[in-house]
N, CA, C and O atoms as a GROMACS GRO file, in nm:
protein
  180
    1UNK      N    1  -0.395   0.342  -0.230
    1UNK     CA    2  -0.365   0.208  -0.269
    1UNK      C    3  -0.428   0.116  -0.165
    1UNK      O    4  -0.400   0.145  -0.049
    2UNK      N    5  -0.517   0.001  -0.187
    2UNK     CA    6  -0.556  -0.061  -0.134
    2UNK      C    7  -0.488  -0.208  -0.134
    2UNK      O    8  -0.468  -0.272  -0.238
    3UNK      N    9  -0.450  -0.262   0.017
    3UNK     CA   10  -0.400  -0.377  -0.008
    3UNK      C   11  -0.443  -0.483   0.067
    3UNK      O   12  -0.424  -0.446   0.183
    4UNK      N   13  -0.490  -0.593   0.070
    4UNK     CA   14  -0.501  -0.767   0.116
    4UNK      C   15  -0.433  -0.818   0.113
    4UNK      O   16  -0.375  -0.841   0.007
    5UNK      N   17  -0.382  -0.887   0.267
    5UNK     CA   18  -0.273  -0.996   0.271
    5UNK      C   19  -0.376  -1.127   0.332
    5UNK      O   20  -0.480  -1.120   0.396
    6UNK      N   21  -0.280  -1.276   0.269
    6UNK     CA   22  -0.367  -1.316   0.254
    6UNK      C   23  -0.252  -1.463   0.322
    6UNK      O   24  -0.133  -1.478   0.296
    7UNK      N   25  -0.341  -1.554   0.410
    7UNK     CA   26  -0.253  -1.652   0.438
    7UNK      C   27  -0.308  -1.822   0.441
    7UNK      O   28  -0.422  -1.866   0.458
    8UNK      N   29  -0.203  -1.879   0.420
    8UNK     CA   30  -0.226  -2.038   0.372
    8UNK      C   31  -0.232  -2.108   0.514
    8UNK      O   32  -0.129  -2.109   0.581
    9UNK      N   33  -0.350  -2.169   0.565
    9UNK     CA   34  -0.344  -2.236   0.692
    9UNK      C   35  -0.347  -2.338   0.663
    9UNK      O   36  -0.446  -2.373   0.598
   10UNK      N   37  -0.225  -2.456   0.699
   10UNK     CA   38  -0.190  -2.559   0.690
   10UNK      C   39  -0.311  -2.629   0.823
   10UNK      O   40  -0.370  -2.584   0.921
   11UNK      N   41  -0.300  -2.753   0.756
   11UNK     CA   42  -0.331  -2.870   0.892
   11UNK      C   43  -0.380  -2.939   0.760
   11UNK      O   44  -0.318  -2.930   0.654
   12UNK      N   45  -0.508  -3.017   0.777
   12UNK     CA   46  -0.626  -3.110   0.758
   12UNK      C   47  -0.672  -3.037   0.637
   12UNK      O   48  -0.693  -3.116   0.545
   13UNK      N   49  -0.692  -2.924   0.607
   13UNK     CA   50  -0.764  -2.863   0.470
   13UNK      C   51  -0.655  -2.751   0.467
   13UNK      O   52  -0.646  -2.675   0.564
   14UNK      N   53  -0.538  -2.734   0.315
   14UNK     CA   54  -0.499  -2.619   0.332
   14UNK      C   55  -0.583  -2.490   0.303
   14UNK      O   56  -0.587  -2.466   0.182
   15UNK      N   57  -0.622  -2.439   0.348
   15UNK     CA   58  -0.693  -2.294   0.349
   15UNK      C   59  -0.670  -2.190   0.325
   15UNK      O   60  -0.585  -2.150   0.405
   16UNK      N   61  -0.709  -2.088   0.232
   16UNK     CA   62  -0.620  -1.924   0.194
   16UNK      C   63  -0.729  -1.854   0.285
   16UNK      O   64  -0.840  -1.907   0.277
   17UNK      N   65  -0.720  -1.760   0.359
   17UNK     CA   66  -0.814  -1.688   0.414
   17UNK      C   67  -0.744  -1.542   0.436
   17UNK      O   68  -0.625  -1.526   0.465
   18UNK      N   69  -0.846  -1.432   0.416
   18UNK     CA   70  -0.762  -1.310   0.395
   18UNK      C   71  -0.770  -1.267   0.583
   18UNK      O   72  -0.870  -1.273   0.656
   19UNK      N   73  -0.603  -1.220   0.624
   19UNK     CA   74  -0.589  -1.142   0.723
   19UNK      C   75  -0.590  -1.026   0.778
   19UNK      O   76  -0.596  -0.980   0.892
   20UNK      N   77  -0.582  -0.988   0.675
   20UNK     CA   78  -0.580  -0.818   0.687
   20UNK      C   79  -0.624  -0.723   0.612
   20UNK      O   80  -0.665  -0.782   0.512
   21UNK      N   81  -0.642  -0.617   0.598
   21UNK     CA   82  -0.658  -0.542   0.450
   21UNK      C   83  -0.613  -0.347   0.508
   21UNK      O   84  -0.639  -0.318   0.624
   22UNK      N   85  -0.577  -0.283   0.453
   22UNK     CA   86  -0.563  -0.144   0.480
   22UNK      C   87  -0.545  -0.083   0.322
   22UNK      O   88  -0.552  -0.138   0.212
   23UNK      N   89  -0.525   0.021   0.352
   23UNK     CA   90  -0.582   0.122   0.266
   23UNK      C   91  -0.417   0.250   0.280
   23UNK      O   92  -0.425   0.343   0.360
   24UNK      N   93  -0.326   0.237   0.221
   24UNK     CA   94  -0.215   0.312   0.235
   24UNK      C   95  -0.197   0.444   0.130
   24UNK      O   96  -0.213   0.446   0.008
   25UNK      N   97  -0.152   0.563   0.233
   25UNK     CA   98  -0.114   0.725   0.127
   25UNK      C   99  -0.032   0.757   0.162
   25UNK      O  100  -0.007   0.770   0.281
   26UNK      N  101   0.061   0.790   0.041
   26UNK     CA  102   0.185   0.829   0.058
   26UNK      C  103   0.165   0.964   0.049
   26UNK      O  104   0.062   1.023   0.015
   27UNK      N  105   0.324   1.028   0.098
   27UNK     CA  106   0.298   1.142   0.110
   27UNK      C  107   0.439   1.187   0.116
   27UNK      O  108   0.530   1.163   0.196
   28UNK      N  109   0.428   1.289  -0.037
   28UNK     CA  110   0.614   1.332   0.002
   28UNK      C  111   0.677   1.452   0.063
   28UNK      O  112   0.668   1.570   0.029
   29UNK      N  113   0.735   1.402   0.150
   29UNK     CA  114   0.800   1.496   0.222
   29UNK      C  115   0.957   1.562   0.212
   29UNK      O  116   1.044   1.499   0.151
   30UNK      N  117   0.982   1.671   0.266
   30UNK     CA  118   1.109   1.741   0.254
   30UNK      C  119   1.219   1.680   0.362
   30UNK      O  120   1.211   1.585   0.440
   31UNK      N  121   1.304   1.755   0.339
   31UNK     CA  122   1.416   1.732   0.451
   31UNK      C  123   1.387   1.758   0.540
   31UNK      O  124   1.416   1.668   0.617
   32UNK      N  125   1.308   1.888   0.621
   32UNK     CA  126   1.226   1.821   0.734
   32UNK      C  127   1.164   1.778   0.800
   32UNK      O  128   1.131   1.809   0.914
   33UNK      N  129   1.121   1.652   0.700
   33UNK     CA  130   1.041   1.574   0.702
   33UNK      C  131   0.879   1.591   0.692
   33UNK      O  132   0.795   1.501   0.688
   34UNK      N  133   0.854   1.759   0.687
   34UNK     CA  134   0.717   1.801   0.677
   34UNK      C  135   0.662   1.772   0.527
   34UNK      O  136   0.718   1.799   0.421
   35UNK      N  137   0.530   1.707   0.546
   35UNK     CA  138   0.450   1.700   0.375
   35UNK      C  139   0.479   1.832   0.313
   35UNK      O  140   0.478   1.942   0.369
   36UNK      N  141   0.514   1.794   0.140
   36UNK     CA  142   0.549   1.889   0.030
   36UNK      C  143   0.450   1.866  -0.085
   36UNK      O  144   0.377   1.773  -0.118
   37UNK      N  145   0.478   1.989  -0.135
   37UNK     CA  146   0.384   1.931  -0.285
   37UNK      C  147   0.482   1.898  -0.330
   37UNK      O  148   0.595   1.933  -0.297
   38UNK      N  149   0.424   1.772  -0.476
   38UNK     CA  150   0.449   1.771  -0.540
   38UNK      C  151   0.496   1.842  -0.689
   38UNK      O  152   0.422   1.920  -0.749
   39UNK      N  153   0.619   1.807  -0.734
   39UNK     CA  154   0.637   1.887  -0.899
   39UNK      C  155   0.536   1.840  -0.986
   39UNK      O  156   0.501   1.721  -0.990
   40UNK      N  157   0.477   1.949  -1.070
   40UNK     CA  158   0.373   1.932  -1.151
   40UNK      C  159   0.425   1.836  -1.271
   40UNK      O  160   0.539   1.862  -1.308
   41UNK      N  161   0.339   1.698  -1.355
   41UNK     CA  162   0.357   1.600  -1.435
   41UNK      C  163   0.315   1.663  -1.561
   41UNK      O  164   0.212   1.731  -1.571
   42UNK      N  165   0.397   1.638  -1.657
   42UNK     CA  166   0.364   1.705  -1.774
   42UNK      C  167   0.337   1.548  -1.863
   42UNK      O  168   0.434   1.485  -1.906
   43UNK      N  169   0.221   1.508  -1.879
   43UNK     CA  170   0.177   1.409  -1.932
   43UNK      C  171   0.203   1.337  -2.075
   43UNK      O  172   0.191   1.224  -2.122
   44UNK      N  173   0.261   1.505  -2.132
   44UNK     CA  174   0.280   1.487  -2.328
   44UNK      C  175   0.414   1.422  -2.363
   44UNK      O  176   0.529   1.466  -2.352
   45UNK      N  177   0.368   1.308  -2.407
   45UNK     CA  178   0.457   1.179  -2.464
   45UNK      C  179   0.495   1.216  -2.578
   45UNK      O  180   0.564   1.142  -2.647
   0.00000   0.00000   0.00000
């Protein structure tokens, strides 16, 4: 998931200019806390 935060600089011209950006992975883990697989998705609706 990619994300941009983005902020309004007040004064004389309000301005949006982007601050940041990262790139986030989740990852699920067990009770002790070590990465797990995932349960397989059965897609059929």
């Amino acid at each position: 998931m990619n994300v941009e935060v983005f902020a309004q600089r007040m004064g004389l011209n309000e301005v949006i200019v982007k601050v940041t950006e990262a790139t986030l992975t989740f990852v699920a883990t067990g009770a002790d806390r070590a990465p797990r697989k995932l349960p397989e998705v059965n897609d059929e609706s």
